[in-house]
C-alpha positions in Angstrom: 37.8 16.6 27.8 36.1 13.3 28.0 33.7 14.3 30.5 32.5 17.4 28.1 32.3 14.8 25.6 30.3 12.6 27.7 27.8 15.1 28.6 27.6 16.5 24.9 26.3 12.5 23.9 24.4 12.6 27.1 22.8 15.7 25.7 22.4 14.2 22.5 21.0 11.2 23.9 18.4 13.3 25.6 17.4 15.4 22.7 16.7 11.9 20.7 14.7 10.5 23.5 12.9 13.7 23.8 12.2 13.8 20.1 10.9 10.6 20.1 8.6 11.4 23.1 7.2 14.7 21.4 6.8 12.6 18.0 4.8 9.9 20.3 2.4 12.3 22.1 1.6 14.5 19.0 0.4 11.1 17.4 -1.2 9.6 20.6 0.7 6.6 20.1 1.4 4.2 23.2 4.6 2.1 24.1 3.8 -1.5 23.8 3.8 -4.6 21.2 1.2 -4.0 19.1 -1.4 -6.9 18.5 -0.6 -7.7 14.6 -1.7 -10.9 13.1 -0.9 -10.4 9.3 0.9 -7.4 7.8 -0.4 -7.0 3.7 -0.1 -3.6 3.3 2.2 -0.9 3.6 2.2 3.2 3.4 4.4 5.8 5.1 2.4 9.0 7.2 5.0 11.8 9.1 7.6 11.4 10.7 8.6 7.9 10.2 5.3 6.4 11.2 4.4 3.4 9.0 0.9 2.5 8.6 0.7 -1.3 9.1 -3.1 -2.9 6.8 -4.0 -6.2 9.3 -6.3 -7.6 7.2 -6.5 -11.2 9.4 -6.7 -8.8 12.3 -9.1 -6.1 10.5 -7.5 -3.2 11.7 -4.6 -1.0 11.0 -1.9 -0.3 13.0 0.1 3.5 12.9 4.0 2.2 14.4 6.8 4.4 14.8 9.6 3.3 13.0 12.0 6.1 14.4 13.1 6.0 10.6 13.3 10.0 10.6 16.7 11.3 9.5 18.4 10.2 6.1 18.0 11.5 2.6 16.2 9.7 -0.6 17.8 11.5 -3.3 20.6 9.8 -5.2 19.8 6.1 -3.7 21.1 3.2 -5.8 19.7 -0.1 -4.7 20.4 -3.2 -6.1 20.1 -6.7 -3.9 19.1 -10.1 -5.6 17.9 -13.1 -3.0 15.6 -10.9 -1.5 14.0 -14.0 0.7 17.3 -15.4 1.3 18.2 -11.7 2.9 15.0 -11.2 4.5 15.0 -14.9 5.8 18.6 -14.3 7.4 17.2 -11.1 9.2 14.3 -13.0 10.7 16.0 -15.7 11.1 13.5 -18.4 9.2 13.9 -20.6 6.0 13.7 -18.7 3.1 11.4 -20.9 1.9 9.0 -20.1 5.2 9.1 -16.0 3.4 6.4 -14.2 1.7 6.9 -10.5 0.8 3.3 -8.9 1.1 4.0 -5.3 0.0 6.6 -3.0 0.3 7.1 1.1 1.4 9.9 3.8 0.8 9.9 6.3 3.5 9.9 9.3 1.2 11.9 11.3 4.2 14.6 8.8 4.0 15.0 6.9 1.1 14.9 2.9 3.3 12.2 0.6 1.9 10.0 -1.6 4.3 8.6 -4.8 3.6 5.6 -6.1 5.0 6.5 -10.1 5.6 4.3 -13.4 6.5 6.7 -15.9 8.2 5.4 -19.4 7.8 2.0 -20.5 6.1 -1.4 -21.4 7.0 -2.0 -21.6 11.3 1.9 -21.0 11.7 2.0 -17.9 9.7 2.7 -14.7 11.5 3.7 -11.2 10.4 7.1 -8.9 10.2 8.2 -5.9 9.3 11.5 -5.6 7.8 14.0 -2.7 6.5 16.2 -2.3 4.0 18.5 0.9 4.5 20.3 2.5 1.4 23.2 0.3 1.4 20.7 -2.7 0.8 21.3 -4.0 4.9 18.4 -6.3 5.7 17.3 -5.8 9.6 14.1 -6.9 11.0 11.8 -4.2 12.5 11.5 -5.1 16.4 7.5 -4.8 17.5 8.4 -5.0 21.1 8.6 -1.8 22.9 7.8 0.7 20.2 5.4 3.3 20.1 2.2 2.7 18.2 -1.7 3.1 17.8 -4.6 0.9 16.5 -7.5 1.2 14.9 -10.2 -1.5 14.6 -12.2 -1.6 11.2 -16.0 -2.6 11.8 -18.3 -4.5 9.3 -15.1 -6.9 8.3 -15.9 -9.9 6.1 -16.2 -12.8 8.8 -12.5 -14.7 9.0 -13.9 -18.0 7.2 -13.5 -19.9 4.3 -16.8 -19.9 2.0 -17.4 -22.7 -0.7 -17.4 -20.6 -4.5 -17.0 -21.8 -8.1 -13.4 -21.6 -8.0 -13.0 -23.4 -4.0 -13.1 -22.4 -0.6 -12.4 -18.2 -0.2 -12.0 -16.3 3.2 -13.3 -12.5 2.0 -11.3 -11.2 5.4 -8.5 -11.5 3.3 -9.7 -9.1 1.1 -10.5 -6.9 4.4 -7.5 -4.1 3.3 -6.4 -4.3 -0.1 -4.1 -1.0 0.1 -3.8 2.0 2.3 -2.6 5.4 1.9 -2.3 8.7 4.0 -3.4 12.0 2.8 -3.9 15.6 4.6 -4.4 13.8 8.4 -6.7 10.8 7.2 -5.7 6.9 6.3 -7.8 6.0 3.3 -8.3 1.9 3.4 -10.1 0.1 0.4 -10.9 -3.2 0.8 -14.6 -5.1 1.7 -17.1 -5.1 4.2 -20.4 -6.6 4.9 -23.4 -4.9 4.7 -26.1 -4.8 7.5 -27.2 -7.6 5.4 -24.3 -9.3 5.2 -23.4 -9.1 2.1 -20.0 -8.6 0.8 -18.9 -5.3 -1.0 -16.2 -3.1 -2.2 -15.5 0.1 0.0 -13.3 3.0 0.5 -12.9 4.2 4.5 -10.9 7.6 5.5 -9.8 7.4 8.7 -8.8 10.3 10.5 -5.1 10.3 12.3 -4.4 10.1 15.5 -6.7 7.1 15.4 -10.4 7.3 17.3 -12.4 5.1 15.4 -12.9 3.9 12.0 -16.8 4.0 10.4 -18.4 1.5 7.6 -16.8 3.5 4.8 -18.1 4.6 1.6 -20.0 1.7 -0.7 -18.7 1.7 -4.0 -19.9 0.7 -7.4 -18.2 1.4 -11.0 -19.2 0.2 -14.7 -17.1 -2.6 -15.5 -16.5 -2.6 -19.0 -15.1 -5.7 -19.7 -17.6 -7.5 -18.4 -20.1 -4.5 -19.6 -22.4 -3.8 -16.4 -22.5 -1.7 -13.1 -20.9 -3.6 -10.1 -20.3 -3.1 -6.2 -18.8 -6.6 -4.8 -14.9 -6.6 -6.4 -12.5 -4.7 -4.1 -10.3 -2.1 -5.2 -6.8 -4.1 -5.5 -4.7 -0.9 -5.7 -5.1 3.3 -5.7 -3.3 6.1 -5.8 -4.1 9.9 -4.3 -3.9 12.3 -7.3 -5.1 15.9 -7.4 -7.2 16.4 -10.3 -7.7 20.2 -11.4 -7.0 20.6 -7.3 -9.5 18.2 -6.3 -8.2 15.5 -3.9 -9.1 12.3 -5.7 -8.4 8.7 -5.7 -7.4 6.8 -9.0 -8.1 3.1 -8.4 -7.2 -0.6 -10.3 -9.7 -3.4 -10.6 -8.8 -6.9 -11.0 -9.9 -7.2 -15.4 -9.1 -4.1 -15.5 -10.7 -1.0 -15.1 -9.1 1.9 -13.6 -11.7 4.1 -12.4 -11.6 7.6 -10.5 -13.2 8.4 -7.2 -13.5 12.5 -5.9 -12.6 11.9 -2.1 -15.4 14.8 -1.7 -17.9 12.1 -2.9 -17.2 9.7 -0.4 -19.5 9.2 2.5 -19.7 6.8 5.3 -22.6 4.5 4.5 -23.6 5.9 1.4 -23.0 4.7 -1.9 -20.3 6.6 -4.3 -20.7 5.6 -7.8 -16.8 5.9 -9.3 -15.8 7.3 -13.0 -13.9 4.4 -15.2 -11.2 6.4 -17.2 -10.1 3.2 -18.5 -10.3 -0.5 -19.2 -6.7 -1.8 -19.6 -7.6 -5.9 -20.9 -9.2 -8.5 -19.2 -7.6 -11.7 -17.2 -5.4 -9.5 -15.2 -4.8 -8.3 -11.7 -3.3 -4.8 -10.6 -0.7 -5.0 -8.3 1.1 -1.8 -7.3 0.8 1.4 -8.9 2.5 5.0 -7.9 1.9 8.8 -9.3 4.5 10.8 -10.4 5.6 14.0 -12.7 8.0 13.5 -15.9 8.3 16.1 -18.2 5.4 18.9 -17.1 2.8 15.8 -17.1 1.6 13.4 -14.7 1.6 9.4 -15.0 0.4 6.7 -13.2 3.1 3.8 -13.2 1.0 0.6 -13.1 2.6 -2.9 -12.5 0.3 -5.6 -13.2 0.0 -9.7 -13.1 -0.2 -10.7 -17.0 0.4 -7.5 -18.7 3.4 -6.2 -17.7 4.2 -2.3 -16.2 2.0 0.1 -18.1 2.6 3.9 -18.3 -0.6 5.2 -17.9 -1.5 8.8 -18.9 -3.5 11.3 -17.2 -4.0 13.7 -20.1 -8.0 14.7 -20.1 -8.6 13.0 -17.1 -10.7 15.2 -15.7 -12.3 15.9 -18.7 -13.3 12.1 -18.7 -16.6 11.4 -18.4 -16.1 7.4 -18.5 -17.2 4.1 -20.1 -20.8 3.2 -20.0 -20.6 0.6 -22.8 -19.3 -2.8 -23.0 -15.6 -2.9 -23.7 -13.5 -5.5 -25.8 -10.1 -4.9 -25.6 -8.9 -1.5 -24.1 -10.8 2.4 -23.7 -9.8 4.8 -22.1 -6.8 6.8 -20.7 -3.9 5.5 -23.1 -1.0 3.9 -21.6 2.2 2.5 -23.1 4.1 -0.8 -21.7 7.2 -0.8 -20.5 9.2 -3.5 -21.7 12.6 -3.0 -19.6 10.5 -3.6 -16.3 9.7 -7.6 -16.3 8.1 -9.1 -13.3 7.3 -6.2 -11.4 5.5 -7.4 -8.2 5.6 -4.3 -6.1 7.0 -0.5 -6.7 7.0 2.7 -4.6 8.6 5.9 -5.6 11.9 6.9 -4.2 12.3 10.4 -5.2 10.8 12.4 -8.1 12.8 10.2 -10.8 13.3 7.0 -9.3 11.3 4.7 -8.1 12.1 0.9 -6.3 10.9 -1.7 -7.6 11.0 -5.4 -6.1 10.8 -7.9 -9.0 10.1 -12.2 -9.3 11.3 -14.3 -11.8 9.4 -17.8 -12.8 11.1 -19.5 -10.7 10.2 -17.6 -7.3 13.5 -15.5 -7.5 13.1 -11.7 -5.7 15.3 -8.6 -6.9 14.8 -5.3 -4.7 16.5 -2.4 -7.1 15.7 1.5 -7.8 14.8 1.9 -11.5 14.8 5.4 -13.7 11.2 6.4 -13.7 10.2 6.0 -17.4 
């Protein structure tokens, strides 16, 4: 009896391994420690490959999490001391934790934060899980399977005297990722043949060969009421709009603007569509799609005004702002009072989203909400 037993784990053992393999040659991904030097941003692609934004490194890395088998429906999360828990899995000082961006592997329902350790020349990057009973475990880089792809035309990785100090544009190298129909879309900046600094949207295509200069982008800013090209994108969403693949994207003061990924081409300039200008002195953080009630919202969390439920009613129909803007315009959006210091959110399921929130004084909660 044992011995069948030991072969039918054997077996199983084999299968796994095997699975694995098949998983790693499908996405040409290697066996190795991959080369990170930051990890900001976060986004899940098949089967349980997370999509790692380096923006000290300029590149991004594809690493196989082996996260394949679990379910996301009916997850209830709810852990407070997030950098105590994430500190204790890494074994560092909580105080030595910064939480950069975090992912829900749709297939599974376990978030992943992307994590600096340290600060300045000590800092270096993490990966971290949280599974559904709110277990912290860090994410071991040695030995997995993963692929690389270098971005060309970064900003230059040094600090550059401006009106409000010293700022390193490589940090604004990736701003967000996401992975649509085989390609991993990355807005953030690039220099120009120039040299000069400005926004861009790049679709790479997956398995990884080799990343071009992207697509230059401008939009009409209409709080400050002209045409720019040198702010990056701080966050975006895929949304299909009337069936056309498209990309709905948040500007720091704050327009959201929409971008047809058909009009994107690698060193040409794409002029976006602003839908909306949702108030001034304010940064966009995180924002998700989703379906409630036969319509479709954007869930927008934000640095000074709050989590806005943002609707896409007419928004193809929108033929955007052109004229300067006091106040808001735009696609209308309601605040959501019950969802206070929102820092970062992904969605879960189709009703429920997690959400990690700070306090004032630095304090981190990691909980699934009710979509609103």
């Amino acid at each position: 009896m044992k011995k069948h037993l030991l072969t039918t784990f054997a077996l199983l053992a084999v299968l796994a391994l095997s699975s694995i393999a098949n998983a790693a040659n499908l996405w040409q991904l290697k066996t190795g420690t991959p080369d990170l030097k930051s990890a900001g941003t976060l986004t899940f692609g098949p089967d349980g490959i997370i999509f790692v934004g380096d923006q000290k490194g300029a590149a991004v890395f594809a690493i196989d999490t082996a996260d394949e088998k679990g379910k996301a429906a009916g997850v209830s999360l709810n852990v407070a001391g997030v950098a105590g828990q994430v500190a204790k899995a890494l074994n560092v000082s909580a105080k030595d934790v910064t939480v950069n961006d975090l992912a829900v592997n749709p297939a599974t329902g376990r978030t992943f934060l992307a994590v600096t350790k340290g600060s300045g020349s000590d800092a270096s990057p993490a990966l971290v899980k949280v599974d559904t009973t709110g277990t912290f475990s860090e994410v071991s880089l040695n030995d997995i399977g993963f692929s690389k792809v270098a971005l060309p035309n970064a900003p230059a990785d040094k600090a550059i005297p401006s009106r409000r100090g010293p700022r390193n544009s490589r940090n604004d190298a990736i701003t967000d990722l996401a992975y649509v129909d085989g390609r991993v879309i990355v807005s953030g900046l690039a220099a120009s043949n120039e040299g000069r600094m400005g926004s861009t949207i790049r679709e790479i295509d997956f398995p990884f060969v080799e990343a071009d200069q992207g697509s230059r982008i401008e939009i009409f800013h209409g709080a400050h009421g002209r045409s720019e090209d040198h702010s990056a994108i701080r966050t975006f969403v895929p949304f299909n709009i009337n069936g056309e693949p498209t990309l709905l994207a948040g500007y720091v003061c704050t327009p959201l603007v929409k971008f047809p990924l058909s009009s994107l081409k690698a060193g040409k300039k794409t002029v976006g569509t602003t839908v909306a200008e949702l108030g001034n002195r304010n940064r966009p953080l995180d924002m998700i799609v989703y379906a409630k009630d036969g319509k479709d919202f954007l869930l927008l969390a934000n640095s000074a005004r709050g989590v806005m439920k943002i609707s896409t009613e007419d928004i193809a129909t929108n033929e955007g702002l052109s004229n300067k803007v006091s106040g808001t315009a735009g696609q209308t959006y309601d605040t959501i009072a019950s969802l206070q210091g929102v820092v970062q959110l992904d969605k879960l399921n189709p009703t429920t989203a997690i959400v990690l929130i700070q306090t004032e004084s630095g304090a981190m909660q990691l909980k699934s909400v009710e979509l609103p």
